[in-house]
N, C-alpha and C positions, 0 to 999 in steps of 0.2 A: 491520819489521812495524808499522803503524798499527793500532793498539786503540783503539779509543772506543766505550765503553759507553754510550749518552750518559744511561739515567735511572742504572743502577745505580751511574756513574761522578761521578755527578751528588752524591749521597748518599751516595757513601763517606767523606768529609770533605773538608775545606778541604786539609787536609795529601796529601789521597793522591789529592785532584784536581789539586795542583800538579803532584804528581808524574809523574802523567798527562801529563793535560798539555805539560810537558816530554816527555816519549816519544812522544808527538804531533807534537810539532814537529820532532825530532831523530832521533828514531829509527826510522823510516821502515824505511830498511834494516838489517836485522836484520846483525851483524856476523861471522855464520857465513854469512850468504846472500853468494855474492859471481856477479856476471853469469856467463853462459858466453861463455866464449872461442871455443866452437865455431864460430858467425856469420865471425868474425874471422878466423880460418882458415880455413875456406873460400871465403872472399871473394880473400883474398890468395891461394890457391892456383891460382882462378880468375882474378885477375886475371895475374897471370905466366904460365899456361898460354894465355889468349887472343893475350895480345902477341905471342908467338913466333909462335903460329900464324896471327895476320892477316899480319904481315911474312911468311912463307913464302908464304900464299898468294896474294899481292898479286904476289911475284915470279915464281910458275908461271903466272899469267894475265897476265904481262909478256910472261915466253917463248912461253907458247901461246894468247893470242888466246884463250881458252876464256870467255862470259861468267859461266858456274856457277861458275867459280872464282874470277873477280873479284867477284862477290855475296858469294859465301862470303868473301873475306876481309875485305868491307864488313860483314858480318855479325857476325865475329870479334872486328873493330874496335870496333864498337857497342856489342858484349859486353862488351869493355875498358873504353871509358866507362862502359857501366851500371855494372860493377864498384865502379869509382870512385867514381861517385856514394853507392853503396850504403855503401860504406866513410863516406864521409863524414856520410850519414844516422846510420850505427852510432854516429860520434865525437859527432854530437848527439843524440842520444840518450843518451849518459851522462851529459849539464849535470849540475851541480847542480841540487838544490832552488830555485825562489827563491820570491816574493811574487806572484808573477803565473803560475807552473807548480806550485803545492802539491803537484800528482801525478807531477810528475819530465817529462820529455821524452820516456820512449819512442814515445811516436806517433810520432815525426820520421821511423823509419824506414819507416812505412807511406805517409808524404808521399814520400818518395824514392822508395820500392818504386811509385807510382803513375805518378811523376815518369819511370821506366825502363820501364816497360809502353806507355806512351805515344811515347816515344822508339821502343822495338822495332817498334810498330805504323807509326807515320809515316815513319820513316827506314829503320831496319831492312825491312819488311815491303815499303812502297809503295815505297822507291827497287827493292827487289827486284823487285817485277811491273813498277816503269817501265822498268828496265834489260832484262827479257826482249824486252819486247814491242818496244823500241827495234831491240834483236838480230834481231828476226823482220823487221823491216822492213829492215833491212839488215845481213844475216848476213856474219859476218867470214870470213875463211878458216883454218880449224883446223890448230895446228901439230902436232907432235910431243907425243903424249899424255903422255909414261910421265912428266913431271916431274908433269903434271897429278898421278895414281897413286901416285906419290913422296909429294907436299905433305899430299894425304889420309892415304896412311896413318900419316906421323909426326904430323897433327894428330888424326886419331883414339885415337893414343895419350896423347898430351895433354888432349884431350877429356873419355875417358876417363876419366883419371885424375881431373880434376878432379869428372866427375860423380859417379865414387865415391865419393868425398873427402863430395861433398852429401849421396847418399844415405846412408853412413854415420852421416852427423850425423841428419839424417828420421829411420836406423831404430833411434837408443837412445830413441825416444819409442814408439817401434809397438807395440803392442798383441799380443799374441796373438789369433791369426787371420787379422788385418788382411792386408791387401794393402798393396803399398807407395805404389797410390795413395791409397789411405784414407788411409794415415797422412799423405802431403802433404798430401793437401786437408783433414787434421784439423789439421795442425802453424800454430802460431799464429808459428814465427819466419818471416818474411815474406820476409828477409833470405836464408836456407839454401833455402828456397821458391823464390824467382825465382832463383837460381844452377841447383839441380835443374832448372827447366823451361828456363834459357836452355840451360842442356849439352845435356837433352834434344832440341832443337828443333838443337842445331849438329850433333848426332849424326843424325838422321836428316837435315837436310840437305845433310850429307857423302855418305850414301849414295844421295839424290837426285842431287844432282851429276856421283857418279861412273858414274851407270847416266847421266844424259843423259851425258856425254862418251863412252860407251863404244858405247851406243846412236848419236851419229851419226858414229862412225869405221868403225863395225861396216857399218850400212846406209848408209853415204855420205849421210845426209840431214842437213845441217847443221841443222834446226828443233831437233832435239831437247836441240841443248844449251840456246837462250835460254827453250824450253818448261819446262827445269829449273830456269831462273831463276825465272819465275814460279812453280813449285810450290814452288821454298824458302819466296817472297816469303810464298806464301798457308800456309806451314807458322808463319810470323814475326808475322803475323797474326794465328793460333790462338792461341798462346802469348802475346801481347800480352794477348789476351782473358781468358787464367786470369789473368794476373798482375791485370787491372784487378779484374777480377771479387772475385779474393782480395783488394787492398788498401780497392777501395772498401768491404767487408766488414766488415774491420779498423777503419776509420777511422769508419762509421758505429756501430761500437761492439758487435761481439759477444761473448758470455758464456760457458763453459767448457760443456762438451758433456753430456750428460743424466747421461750415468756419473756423473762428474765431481760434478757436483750433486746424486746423488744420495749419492752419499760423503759430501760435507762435512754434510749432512743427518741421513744417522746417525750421525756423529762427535756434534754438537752435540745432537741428542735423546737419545744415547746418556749423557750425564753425567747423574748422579746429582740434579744441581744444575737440571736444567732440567724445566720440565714440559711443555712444547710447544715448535715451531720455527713459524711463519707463513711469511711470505715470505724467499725466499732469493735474492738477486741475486746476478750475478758480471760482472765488464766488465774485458776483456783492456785492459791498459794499455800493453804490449810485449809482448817475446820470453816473459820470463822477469817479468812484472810484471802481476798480478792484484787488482784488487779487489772483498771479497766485504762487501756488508751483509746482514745478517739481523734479522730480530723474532723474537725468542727472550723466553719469559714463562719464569720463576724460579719456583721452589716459593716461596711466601708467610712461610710461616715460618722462612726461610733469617735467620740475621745480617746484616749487613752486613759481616763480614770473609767469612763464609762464600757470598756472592755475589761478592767481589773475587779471593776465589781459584775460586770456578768459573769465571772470566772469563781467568784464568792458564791455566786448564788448560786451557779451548778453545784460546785462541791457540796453547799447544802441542800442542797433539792436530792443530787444522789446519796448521799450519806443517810437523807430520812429515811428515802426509798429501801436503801439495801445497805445498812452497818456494815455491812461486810466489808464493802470497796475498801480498804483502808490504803491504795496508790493509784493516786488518779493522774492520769497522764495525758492533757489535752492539747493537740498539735493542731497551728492553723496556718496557711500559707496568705494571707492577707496582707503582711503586713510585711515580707521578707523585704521589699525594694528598702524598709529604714534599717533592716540589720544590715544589708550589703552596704549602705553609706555608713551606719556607723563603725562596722568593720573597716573601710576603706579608710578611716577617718580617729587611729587609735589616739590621733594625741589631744581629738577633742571627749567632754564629758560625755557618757551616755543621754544621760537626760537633757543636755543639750540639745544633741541632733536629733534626740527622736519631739522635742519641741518643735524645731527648727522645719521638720521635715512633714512633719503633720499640721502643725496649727499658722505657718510662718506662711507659707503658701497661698491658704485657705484664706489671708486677711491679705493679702496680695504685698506682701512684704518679699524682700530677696532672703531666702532661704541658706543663701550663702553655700560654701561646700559641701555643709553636709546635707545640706538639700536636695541631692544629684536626684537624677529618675530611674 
């Protein structure tokens, strides 16, 4: 968790600005916060359940000439790489801290997750309607269905499994009431997001598939299967578009949802210590990685220890609230007239003047220079 008060931290002294400080630079992640592993498992669950399943269905469009089944395991396959890729976004996105990323890495996975949207669209999607429309113009001769039938249904159980596997993960954030696509299209992990829509989109394309092969062995009209090809193609399409839509989102930098803000809102006006809240910002960093600044103004006649611990008690009043925060950034103009003397005033101590200025006054002592008004 990143704390930076910046007047009231400003003026707490030399000694407990260092300290600061130091926990500024270091202590970012709070050492009870630790990522979820959720992403990570259902990546990998997805990726082993795709594999099987493009090998399977590569081999039933070997035996039956079917082209909805040779889409479908082009599709599978794609699935497999995006996986991958995704995993690997996940791994960068843990980096370290350095000099040139203060805010940590998580965006990497929203550059993958865009990186996969685009892939589903171009290759996934359009090799899918080129491959139909090829079929139409020169339809092959349909074999023997039932492996077709076979391949589906043990990949739908594969499918399946893994798209629960996602939506499980989607609904320990859902809301009551919620629907389940709210809660996707509310969920900030990007990573359990594009698994959900890619399962989504192999699960209804399976069942395209299986009505075009059945439809033209049924009516003898070979069209209907390369017709299926193209309506996966354009089902691969759609789902390219959520995933772009949600990462360009992401990446152009959105903030925690109105509830959400409105919580951390009454958290912070709610302390004893504060008199008003002004602006309140929040900008998703990752999955699991939020930062929030606010202008928060302080009773006046607060101490200065007693402003450094209402600054404790925010940080854990929001951190219960919402683990996420993990860079809290609280600005107050209260107290600026003791930075401008201590500024004015470099060859004396900090915590000098800001004594000097606050409590020197008060007991009707001369506050001396660095007392100015």
């Amino acid at each position: 968790m990143r704390v930076a008060a910046q007047t009231p931290c400003a003026v707490i002294g030399k000694d407990r600005v260092m300290r600061i400080a130091s926990n500024f630079r270091h202590g970012l992640l709070h050492p009870g916060l630790r990522r979820s592993t959720g992403s990570q498992r259902v990546l990998y669950v997805a990726v082993a359940g795709d594999l099987v399943i493009a090998v399977s269905k590569f081999v039933a469009a070997a035996l039956t000439g079917s082209s909805a089944m040779w889409v479908e395991g082009l599709h599978s396959l794609i699935d497999t790489g995006n996986e991958v890729l995704l995993l690997f976004g996940l791994k960068r996105s843990r980096h370290a801290l350095d000099e040139w990323h203060p805010f940590g890495y998580g965006r990497a996975t929203y550059i993958w997750a865009l990186v996969v949207a685009l892939l589903v669209f171009s290759v996934g999607g359009g090799v899918s309607i080129y491959e139909g429309i090829v079929r139409m113009v020169d339809v092959p001769v349909l074999g023997d269905p039932k492996w077709n039938y076979v391949v589906l249904a043990v990949a739908a159980v594969f499918e399946g499994f893994s798209w629960r596997v996602s939506r499980q993960e989607l609904s320990r954030h859902r809301r009551p009431g919620d629907s389940l696509w709210r809660t996707a299209h509310r969920s900030m992990d990007v990573l359990v997001f594009t698994v959900f829509i890619e399962d989504s989109a192999a699960l209804i394309g399976m069942v395209i598939a299986a009505a075009g092969i059945a439809l033209s062995h049924a009516t003898g009209n070979p069209y209907f299967d390369p017709a299926a090809s193209v309506v996966i193609g354009m089902v691969l399409v759609s789902a390219a578009a959520l995933l772009a839509l949600k990462s360009v989102r992401l990446l152009i930098g959105t903030g925690l949802d109105a509830q959400e803000i409105f919580q951390l809102r009454t958290i912070i006006a709610g302390d004893p210590a504060v008199e008003s809240v002004h602006h309140l910002l929040t900008m998703q960093l990752g999955a699991d990685d939020v930062l929030l600044t606010a202008a928060v103004r302080f009773h006046r006649e607060l101490s200065l220890d007693q402003v450094e611990q209402a600054i404790d008690r925010l940080e854990h009043s929001i951190r219960s609230q919402n683990p996420c925060i993990r860079h809290l950034f609280l600005e107050s103009g209260a107290l600026k007239a003791v930075v401008r003397s201590a500024v004015a005033n470099p060859g004396l101590a900090l915590a000098d003047n800001v004594l000097q200025a606050r409590h020197g006054t008060d007991q009707g002592a001369d506050p001396g220079p660095a007392g100015g008004p």
